[in-house]
TIBA-351686 format. One record per residue: residue in three letters; x, y, z of N, C-alpha, C in turn. Coordinates in steps of 0.2 Angstrom, whole numbers, padded with zeros to 4 digits, always signed. Layout:
// TIBA-351686
AlaXYZXYZXYZ ...
END
This chain:
// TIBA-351686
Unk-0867+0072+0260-0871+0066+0258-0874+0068+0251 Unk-0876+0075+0250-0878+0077+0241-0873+0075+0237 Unk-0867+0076+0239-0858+0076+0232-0860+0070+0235 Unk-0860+0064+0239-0861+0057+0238-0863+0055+0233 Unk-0871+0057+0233-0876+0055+0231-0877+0055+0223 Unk-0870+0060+0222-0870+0062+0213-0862+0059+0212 Unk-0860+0060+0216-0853+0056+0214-0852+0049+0213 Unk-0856+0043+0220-0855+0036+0217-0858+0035+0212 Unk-0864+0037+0210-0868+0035+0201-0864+0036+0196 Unk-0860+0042+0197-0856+0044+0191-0852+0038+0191 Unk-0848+0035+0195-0843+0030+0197-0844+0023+0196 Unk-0851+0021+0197-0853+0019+0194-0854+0017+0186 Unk-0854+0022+0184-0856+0022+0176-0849+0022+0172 Unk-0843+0025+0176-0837+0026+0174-0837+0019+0172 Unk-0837+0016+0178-0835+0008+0177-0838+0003+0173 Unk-0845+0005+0173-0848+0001+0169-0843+0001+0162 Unk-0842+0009+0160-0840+0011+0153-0834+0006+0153 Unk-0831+0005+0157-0823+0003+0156-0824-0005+0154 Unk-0828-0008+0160-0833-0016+0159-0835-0018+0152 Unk-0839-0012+0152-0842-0013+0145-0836-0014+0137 Unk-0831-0010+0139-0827-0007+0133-0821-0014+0133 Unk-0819-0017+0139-0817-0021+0139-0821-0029+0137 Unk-0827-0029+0138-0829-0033+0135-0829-0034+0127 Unk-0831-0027+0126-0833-0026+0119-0826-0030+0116 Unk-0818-0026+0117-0811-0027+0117-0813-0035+0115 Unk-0814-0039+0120-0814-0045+0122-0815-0050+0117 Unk-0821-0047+0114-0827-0050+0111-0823-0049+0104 Unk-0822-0043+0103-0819-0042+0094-0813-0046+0095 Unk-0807-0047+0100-0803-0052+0099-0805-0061+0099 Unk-0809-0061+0102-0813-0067+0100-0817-0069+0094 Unk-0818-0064+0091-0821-0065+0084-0819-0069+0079 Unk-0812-0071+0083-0809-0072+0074-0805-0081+0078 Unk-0801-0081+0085-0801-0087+0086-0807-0093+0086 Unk-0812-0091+0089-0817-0098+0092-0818-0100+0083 Unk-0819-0096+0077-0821-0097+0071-0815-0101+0069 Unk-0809-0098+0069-0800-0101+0067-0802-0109+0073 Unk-0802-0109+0080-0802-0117+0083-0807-0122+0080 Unk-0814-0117+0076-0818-0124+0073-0817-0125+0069 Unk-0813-0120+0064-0812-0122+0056-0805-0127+0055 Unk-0802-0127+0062-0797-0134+0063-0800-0140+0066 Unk-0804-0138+0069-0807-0145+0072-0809-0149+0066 Unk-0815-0146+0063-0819-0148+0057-0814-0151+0052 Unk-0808-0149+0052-0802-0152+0046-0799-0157+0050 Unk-0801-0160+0057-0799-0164+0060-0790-0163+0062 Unk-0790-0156+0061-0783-0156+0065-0786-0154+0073 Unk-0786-0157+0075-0786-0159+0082-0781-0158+0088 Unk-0775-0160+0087-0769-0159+0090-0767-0150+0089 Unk-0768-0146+0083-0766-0140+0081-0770-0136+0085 Unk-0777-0136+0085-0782-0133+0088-0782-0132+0095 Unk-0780-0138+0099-0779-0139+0105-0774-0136+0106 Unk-0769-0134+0103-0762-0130+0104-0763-0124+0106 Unk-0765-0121+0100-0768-0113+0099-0771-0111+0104 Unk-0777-0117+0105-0781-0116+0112-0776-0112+0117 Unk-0771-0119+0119-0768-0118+0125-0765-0112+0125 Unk-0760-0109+0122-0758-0104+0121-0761-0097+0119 Unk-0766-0095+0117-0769-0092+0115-0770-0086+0121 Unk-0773-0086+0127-0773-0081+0131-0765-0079+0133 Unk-0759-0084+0132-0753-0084+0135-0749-0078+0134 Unk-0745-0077+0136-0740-0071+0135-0735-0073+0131 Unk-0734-0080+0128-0731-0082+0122-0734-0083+0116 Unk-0740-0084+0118-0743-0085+0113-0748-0079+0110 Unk-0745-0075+0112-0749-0066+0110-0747-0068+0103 Unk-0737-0067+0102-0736-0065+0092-0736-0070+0088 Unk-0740-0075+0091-0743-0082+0088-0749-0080+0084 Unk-0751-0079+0086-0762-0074+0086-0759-0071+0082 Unk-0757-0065+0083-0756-0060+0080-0752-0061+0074 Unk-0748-0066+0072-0745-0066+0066-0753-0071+0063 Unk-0755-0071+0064-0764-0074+0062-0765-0072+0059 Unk-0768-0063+0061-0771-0057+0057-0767-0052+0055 Unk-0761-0055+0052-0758-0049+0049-0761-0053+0042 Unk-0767-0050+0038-0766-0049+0032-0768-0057+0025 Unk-0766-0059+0021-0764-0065+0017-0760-0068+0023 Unk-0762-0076+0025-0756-0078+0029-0757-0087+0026 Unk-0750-0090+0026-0751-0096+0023-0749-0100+0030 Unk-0753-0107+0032-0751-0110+0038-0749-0118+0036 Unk-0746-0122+0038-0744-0124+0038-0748-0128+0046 Unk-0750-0133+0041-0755-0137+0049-0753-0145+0047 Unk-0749-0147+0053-0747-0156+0053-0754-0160+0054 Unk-0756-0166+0053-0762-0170+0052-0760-0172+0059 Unk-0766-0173+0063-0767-0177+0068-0761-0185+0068 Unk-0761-0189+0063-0758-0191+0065-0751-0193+0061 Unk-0749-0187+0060-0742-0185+0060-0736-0183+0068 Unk-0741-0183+0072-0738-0181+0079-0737-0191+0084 Unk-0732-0188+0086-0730-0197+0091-0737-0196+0096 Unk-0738-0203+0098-0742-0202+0104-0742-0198+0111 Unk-0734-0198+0113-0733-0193+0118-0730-0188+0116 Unk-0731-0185+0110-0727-0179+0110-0733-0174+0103 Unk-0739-0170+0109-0743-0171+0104-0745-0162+0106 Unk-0738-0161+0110-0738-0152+0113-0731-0149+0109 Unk-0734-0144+0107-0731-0139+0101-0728-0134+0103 Unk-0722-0131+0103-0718-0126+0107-0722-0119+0102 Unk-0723-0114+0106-0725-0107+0102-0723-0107+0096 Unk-0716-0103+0096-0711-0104+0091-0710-0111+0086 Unk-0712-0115+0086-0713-0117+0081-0719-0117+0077 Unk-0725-0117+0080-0730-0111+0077-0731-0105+0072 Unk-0724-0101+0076-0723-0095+0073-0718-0097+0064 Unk-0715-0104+0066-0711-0106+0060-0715-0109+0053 Unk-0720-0113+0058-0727-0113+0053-0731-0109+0049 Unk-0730-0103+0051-0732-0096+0051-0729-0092+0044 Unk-0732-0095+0038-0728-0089+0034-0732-0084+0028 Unk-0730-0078+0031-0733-0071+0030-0734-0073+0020 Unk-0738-0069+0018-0740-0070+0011-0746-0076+0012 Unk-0748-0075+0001-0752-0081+0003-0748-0085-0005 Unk-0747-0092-0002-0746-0097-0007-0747-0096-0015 Unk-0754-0095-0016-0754-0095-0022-0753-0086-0026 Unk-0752-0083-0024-0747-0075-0025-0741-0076-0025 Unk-0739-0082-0023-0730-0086-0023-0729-0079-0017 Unk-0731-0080-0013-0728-0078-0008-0730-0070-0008 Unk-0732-0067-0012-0729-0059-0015-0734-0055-0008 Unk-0727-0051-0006-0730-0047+0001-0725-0044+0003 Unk-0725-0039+0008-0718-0034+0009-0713-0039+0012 Unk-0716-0045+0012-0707-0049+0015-0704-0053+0007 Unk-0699-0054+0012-0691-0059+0008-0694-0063+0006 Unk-0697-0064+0000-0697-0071-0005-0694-0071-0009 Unk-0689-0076-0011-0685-0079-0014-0688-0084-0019 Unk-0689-0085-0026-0690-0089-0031-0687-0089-0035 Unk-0685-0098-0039-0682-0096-0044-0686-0103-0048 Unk-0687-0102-0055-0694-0105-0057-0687-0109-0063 Unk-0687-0113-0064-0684-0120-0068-0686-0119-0072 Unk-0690-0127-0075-0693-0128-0079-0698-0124-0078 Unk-0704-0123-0083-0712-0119-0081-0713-0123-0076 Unk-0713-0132-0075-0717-0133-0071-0716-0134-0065 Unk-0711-0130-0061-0708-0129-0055-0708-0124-0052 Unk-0705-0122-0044-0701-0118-0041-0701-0119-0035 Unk-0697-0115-0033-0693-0115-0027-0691-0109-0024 Unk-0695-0110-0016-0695-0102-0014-0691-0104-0008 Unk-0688-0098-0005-0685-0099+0004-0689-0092+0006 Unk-0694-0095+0010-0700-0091+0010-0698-0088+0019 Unk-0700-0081+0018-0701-0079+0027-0705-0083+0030 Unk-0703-0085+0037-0707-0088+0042-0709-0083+0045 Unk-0714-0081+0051-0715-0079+0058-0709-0078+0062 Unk-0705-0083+0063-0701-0085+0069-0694-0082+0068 Unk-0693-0077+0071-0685-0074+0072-0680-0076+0074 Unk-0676-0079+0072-0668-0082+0072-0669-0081+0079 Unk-0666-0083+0083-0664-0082+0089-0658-0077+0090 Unk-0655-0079+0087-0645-0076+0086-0647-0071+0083 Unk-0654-0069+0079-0654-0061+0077-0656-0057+0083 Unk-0659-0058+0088-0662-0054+0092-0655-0050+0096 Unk-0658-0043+0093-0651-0038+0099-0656-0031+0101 Unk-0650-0028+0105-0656-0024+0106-0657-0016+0101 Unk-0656-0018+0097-0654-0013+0091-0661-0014+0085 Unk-0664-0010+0087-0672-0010+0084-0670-0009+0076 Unk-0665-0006+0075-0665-0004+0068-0662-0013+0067 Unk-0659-0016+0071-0656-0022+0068-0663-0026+0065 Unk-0668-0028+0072-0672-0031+0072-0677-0030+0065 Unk-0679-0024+0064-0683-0022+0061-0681-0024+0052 Unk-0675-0025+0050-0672-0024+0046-0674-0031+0044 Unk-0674-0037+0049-0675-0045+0045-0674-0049+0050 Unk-0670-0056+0050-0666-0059+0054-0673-0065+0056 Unk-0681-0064+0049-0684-0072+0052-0679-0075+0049 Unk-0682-0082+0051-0681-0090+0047-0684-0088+0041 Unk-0680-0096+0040-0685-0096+0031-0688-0104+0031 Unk-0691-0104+0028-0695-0113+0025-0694-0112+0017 Unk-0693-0118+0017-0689-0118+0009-0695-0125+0006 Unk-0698-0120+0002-0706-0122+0000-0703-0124-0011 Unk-0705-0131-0010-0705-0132-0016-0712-0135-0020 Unk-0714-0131-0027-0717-0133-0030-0719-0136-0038 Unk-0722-0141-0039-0721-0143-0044-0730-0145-0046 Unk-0729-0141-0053-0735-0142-0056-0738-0145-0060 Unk-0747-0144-0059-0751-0151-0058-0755-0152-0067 Unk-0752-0146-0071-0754-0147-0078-0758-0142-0080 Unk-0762-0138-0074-0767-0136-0076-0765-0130-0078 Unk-0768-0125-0081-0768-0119-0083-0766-0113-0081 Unk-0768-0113-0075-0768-0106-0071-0759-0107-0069 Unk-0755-0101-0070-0748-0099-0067-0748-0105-0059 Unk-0750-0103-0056-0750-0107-0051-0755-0112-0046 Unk-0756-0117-0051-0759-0121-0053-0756-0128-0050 Unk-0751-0128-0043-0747-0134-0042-0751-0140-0040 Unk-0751-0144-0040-0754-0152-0034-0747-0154-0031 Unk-0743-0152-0031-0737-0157-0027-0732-0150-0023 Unk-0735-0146-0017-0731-0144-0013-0728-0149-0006 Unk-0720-0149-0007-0718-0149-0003-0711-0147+0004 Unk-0712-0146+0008-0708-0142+0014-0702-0144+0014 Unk-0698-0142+0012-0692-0145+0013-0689-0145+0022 Unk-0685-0153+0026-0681-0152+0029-0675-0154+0029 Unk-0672-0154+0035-0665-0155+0034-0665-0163+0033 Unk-0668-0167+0034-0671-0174+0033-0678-0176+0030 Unk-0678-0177+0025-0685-0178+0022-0689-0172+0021 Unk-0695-0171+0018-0699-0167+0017-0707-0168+0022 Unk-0710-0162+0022-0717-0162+0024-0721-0161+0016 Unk-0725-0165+0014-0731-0163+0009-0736-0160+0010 Unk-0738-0157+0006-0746-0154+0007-0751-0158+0006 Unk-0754-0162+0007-0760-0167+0008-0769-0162+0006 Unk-0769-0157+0008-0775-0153+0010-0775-0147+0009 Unk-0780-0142+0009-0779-0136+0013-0785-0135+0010 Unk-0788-0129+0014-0794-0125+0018-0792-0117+0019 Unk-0798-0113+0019-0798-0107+0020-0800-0103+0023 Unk-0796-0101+0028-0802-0097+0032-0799-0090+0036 Unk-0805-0085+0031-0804-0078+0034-0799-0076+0028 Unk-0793-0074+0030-0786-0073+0024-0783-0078+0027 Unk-0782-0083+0029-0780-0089+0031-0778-0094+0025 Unk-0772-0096+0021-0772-0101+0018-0770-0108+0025 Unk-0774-0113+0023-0771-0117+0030-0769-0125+0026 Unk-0761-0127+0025-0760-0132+0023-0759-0136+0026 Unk-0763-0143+0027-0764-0148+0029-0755-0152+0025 Unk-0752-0155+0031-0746-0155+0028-0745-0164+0033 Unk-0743-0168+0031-0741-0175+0034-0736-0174+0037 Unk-0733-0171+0040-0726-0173+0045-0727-0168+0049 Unk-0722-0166+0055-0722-0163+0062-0715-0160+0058 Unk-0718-0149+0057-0708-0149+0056-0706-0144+0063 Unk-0699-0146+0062-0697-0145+0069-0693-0137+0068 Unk-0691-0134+0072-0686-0129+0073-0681-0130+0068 Unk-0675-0126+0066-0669-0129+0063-0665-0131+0068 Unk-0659-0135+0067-0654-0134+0072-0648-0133+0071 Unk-0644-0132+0075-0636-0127+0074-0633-0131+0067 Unk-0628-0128+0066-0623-0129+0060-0620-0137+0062 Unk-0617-0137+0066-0616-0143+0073-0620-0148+0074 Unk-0625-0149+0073-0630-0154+0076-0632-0157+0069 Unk-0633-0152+0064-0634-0155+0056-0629-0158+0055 Unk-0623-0158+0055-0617-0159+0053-0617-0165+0052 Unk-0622-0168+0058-0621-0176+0060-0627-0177+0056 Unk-0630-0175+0053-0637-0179+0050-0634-0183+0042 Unk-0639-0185+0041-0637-0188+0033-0640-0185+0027 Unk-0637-0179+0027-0639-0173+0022-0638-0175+0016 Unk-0636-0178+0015-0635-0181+0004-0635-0188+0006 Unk-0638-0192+0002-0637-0198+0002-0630-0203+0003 Unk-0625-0201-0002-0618-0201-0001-0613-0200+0007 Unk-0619-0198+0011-0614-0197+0019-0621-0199+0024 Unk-0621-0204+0024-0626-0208+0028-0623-0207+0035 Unk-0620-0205+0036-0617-0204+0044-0614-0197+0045 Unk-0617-0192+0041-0615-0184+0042-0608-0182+0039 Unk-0606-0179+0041-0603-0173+0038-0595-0172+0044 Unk-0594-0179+0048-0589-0180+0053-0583-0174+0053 Unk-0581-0177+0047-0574-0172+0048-0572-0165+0047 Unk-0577-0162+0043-0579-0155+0042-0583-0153+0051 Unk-0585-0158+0051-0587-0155+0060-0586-0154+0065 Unk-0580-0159+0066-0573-0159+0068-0567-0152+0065 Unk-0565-0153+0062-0562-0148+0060-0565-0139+0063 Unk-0572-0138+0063-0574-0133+0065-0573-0132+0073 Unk-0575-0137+0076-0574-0137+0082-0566-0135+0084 Unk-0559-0139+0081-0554-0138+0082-0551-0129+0080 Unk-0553-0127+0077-0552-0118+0076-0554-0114+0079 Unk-0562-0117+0082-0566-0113+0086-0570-0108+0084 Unk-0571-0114+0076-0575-0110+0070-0584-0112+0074 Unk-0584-0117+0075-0591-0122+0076-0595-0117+0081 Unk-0593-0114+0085-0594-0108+0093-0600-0103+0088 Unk-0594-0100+0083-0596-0094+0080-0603-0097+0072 Unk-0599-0101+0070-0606-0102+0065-0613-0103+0068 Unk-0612-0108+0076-0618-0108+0080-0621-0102+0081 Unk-0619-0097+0082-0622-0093+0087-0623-0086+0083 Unk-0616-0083+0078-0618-0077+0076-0624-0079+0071 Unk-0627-0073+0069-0634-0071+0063-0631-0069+0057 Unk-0636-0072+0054-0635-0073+0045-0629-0077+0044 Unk-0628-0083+0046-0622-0087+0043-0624-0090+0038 Unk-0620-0090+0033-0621-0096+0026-0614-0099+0025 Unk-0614-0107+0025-0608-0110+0027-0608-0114+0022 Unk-0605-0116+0020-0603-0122+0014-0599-0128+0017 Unk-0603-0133+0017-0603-0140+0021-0598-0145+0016 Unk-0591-0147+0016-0586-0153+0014-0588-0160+0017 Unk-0590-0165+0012-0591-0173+0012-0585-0174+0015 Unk-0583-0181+0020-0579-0182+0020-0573-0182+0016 Unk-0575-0187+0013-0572-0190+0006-0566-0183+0002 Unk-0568-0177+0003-0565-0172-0001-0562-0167+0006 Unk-0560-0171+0012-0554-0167+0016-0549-0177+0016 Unk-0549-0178+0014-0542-0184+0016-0537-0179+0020 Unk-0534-0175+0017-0526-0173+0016-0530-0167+0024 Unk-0533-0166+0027-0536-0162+0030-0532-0162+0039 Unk-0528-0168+0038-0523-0168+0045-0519-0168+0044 Unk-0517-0165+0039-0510-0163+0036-0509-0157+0039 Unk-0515-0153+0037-0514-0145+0040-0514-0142+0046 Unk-0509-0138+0048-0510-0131+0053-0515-0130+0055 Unk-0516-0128+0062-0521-0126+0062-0523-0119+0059 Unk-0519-0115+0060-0517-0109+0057-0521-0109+0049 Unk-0517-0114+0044-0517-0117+0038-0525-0122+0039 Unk-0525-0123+0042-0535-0125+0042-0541-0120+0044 Unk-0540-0116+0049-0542-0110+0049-0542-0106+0042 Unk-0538-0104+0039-0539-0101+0032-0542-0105+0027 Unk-0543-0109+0025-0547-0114+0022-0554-0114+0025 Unk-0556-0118+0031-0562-0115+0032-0567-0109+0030 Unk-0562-0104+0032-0565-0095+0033-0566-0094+0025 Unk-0565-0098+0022-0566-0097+0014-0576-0101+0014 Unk-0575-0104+0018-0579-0107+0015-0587-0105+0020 Unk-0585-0102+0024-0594-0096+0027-0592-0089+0025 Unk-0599-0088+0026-0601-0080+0025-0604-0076+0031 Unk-0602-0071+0035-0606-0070+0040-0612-0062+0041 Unk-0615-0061+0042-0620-0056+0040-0624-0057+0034 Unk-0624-0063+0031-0630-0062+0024-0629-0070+0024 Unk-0636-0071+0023-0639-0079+0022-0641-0077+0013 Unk-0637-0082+0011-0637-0084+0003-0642-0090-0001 Unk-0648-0089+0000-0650-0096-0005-0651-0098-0010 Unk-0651-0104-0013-0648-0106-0019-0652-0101-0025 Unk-0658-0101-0023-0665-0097-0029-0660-0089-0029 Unk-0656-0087-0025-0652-0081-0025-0648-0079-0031 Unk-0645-0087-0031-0638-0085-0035-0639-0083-0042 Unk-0645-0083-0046-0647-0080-0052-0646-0071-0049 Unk-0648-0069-0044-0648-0061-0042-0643-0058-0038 Unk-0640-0062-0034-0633-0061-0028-0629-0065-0034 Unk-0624-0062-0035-0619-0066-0037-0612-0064-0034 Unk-0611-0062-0031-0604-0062-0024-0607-0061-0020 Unk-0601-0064-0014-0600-0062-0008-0594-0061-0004 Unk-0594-0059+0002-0587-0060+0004-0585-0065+0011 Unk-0582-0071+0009-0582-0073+0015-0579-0072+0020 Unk-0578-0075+0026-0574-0073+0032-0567-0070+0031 Unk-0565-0076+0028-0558-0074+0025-0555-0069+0021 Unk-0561-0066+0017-0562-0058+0017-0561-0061+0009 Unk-0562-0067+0006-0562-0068+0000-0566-0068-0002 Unk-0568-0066-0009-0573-0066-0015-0578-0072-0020 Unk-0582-0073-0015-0587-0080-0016-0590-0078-0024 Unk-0591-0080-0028-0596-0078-0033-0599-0086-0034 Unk-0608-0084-0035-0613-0091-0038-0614-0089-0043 Unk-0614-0096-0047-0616-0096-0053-0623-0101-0053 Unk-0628-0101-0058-0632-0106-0058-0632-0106-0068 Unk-0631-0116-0069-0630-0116-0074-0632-0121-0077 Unk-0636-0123-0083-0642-0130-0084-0643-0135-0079 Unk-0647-0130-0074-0649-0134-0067-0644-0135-0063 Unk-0640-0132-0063-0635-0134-0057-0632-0127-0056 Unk-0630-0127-0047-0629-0122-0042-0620-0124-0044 Unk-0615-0118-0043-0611-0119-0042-0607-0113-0037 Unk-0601-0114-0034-0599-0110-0030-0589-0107-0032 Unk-0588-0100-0033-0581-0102-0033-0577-0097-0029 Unk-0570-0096-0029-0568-0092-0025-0563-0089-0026 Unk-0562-0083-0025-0558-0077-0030-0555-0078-0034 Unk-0551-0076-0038-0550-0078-0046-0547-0084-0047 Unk-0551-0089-0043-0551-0096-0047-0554-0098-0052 Unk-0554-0100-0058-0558-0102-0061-0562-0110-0059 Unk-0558-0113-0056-0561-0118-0052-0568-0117-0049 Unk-0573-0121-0052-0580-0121-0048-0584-0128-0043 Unk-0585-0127-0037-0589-0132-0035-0595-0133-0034 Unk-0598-0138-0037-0603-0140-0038-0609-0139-0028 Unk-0614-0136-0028-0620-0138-0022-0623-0144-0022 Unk-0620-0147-0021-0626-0157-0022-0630-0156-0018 Unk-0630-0150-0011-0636-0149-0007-0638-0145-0005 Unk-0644-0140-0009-0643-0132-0008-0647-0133+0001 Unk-0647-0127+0003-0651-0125+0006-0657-0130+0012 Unk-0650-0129+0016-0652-0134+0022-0653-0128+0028 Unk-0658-0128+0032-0661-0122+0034-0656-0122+0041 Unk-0653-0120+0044-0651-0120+0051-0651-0114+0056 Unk-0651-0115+0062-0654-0110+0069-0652-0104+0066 Unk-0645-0102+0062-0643-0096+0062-0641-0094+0055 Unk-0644-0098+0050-0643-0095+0044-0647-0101+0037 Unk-0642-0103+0037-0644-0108+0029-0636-0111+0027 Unk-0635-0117+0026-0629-0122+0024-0631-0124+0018 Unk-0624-0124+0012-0626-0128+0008-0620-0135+0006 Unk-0620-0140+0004-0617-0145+0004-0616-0143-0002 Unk-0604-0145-0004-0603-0141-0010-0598-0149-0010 Unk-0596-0151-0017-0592-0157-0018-0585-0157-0016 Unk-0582-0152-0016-0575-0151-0015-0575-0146-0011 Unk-0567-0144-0008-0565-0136-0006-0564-0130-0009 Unk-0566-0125-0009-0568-0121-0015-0559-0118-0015 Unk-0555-0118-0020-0550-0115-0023-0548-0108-0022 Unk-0545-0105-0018-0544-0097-0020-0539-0091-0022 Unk-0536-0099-0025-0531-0094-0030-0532-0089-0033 
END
């Protein structure tokens, strides 16, 4: 009865310590949400707050939080009513895409991939890291993982006159259709938080863009180059392998495209992606080769504002009428012709 009597006290106290220490835990990770859910309410994002909420104790929504407090973070918040009425619940992940590490007005500057290339002075164009990991990059290969394989958001800026290097009034988010604007933004904590008018989405396959109306001149997609992919059994592999950069043909510049073998359209294609390294246009000033599938020699030039692309010692160059269309496994750009590689 004495070793009882000196034992459960002690046991007692053990637990309290653990109660205690878990709370204390608790309480410090609570510090910085309930402040983060009122400083969204208060800017009347409403719908974003509620997400977070929901999410926030979940097992998905852990490296949501967490990519919160790494540091300078720039966020990307859609206005209450930029959401449909029934569609007003936010997948994690794309949370995580709204997520980009750095802060805006540092143009991004942090130990991640930021890509800028400044035009005129009162410009630029970044393909800035997201949060959110390729899907197609995840393996079980740590050293893979560790090495890159986010998304990017292709963040464009144009400035407002004033003084200061970056100094812009017109941020806007590039998508594969339209744009999200910057309308707002607020600060809180290391928190850049931009109030942006549109809802943006995930990217999607090489495949599923195809069909969109990515340049004005193909208001019904990109049919035949998509078809064509499909028939080699090219469309499988740009979907799914990591780091793809493809270069996207208008109809209009395959006519003669049923003419060819399949064999003889396969080599034609394979010229025209890159597998293992995603290419963005703000690049081609620093990258200036690559090799594509085909095993040929891509080289970009950038020249009085225009992108161009060519292929091994062709002196023939095609024109990007659309850089940098963001997709599930890499980045597309839309070029006017088929790249030559004589």
């Amino acid at each position: 009865m004495k070793f009882l009597a000196q034992v459960v006290p002690a046991l007692f106290a053990v637990s309290s310590l653990v109660h205690a220490s878990a709370v204390i835990t608790r309480s410090s990770d609570d510090g910085f949400l309930p402040g983060f859910f009122d400083a969204l309410y208060k800017n009347n994002l409403t719908i974003l707050a509620d997400n977070y909420k929901r999410i926030s104790e979940t097992k998905e929504g852990k490296p949501v939080i967490e990519a919160l407090k790494n540091g300078p973070t720039t966020l990307l918040a859609p206005k209450d009513c930029a959401f449909g009425k029934d569609d007003t619940k936010i997948d994690p992940n794309v949370l995580l895409f709204n997520t980009l590490p750095g802060s805006i007005d540092e143009n991004f500057k942090s130990d991640h991939s930021t890509i800028t290339r400044r035009g005129a002075v009162t410009q630029s164009r970044s393909a800035v890291r997201t949060s959110f990991r390729r899907p197609s990059s995840v393996t079980s290969s740590k050293k893979r993982q560790n090495a890159g394989g986010f998304q990017s958001n292709m963040v464009n800026q144009l400035a407002g006159g004033g003084r200061k290097r970056w100094n812009y009034h017109t941020i806007l988010i590039e998508q594969a259709v339209g744009h999200a604007e910057v309308v707002d933004r607020f600060t809180y904590k290391d928190l850049i938080i931009l109030i942006i008018d549109d809802v943006i989405s995930l990217p999607g396959s090489t495949s599923e863009l195809l069909c969109k109306p990515l340049i004005e001149d193909a208001p019904n997609g990109f049919g035949k180059f998509g078809e064509a992919l499909k028939k080699t059994g090219i469309a499988d592999l740009v979907d799914t392998k990591d780091a793809i950069t493809i270069f996207a043909l208008p109809d209009e510049s395959l006519d003669n495209i049923n003419k060819l073998s399949k064999d003889d359209l396969t080599c034609l294609l394979e010229n025209h992606f890159i597998v293992g390294q995603t290419v963005y246009t703000p690049e081609f000033l620093s990258v200036h080769k690559s090799t594509a599938k085909s095993g040929k020699e891509l080289k970009f030039f950038y020249q009085n504002d225009i992108h161009y692309v060519s292929c091994g010692k062709s002196k023939s160059k095609s024109v990007v009428v659309r850089g940098d269309v963001i997709t599930s496994t890499g980045v597309m750009h839309v070029i006017d012709r088929p790249l030559k590689c004589d």
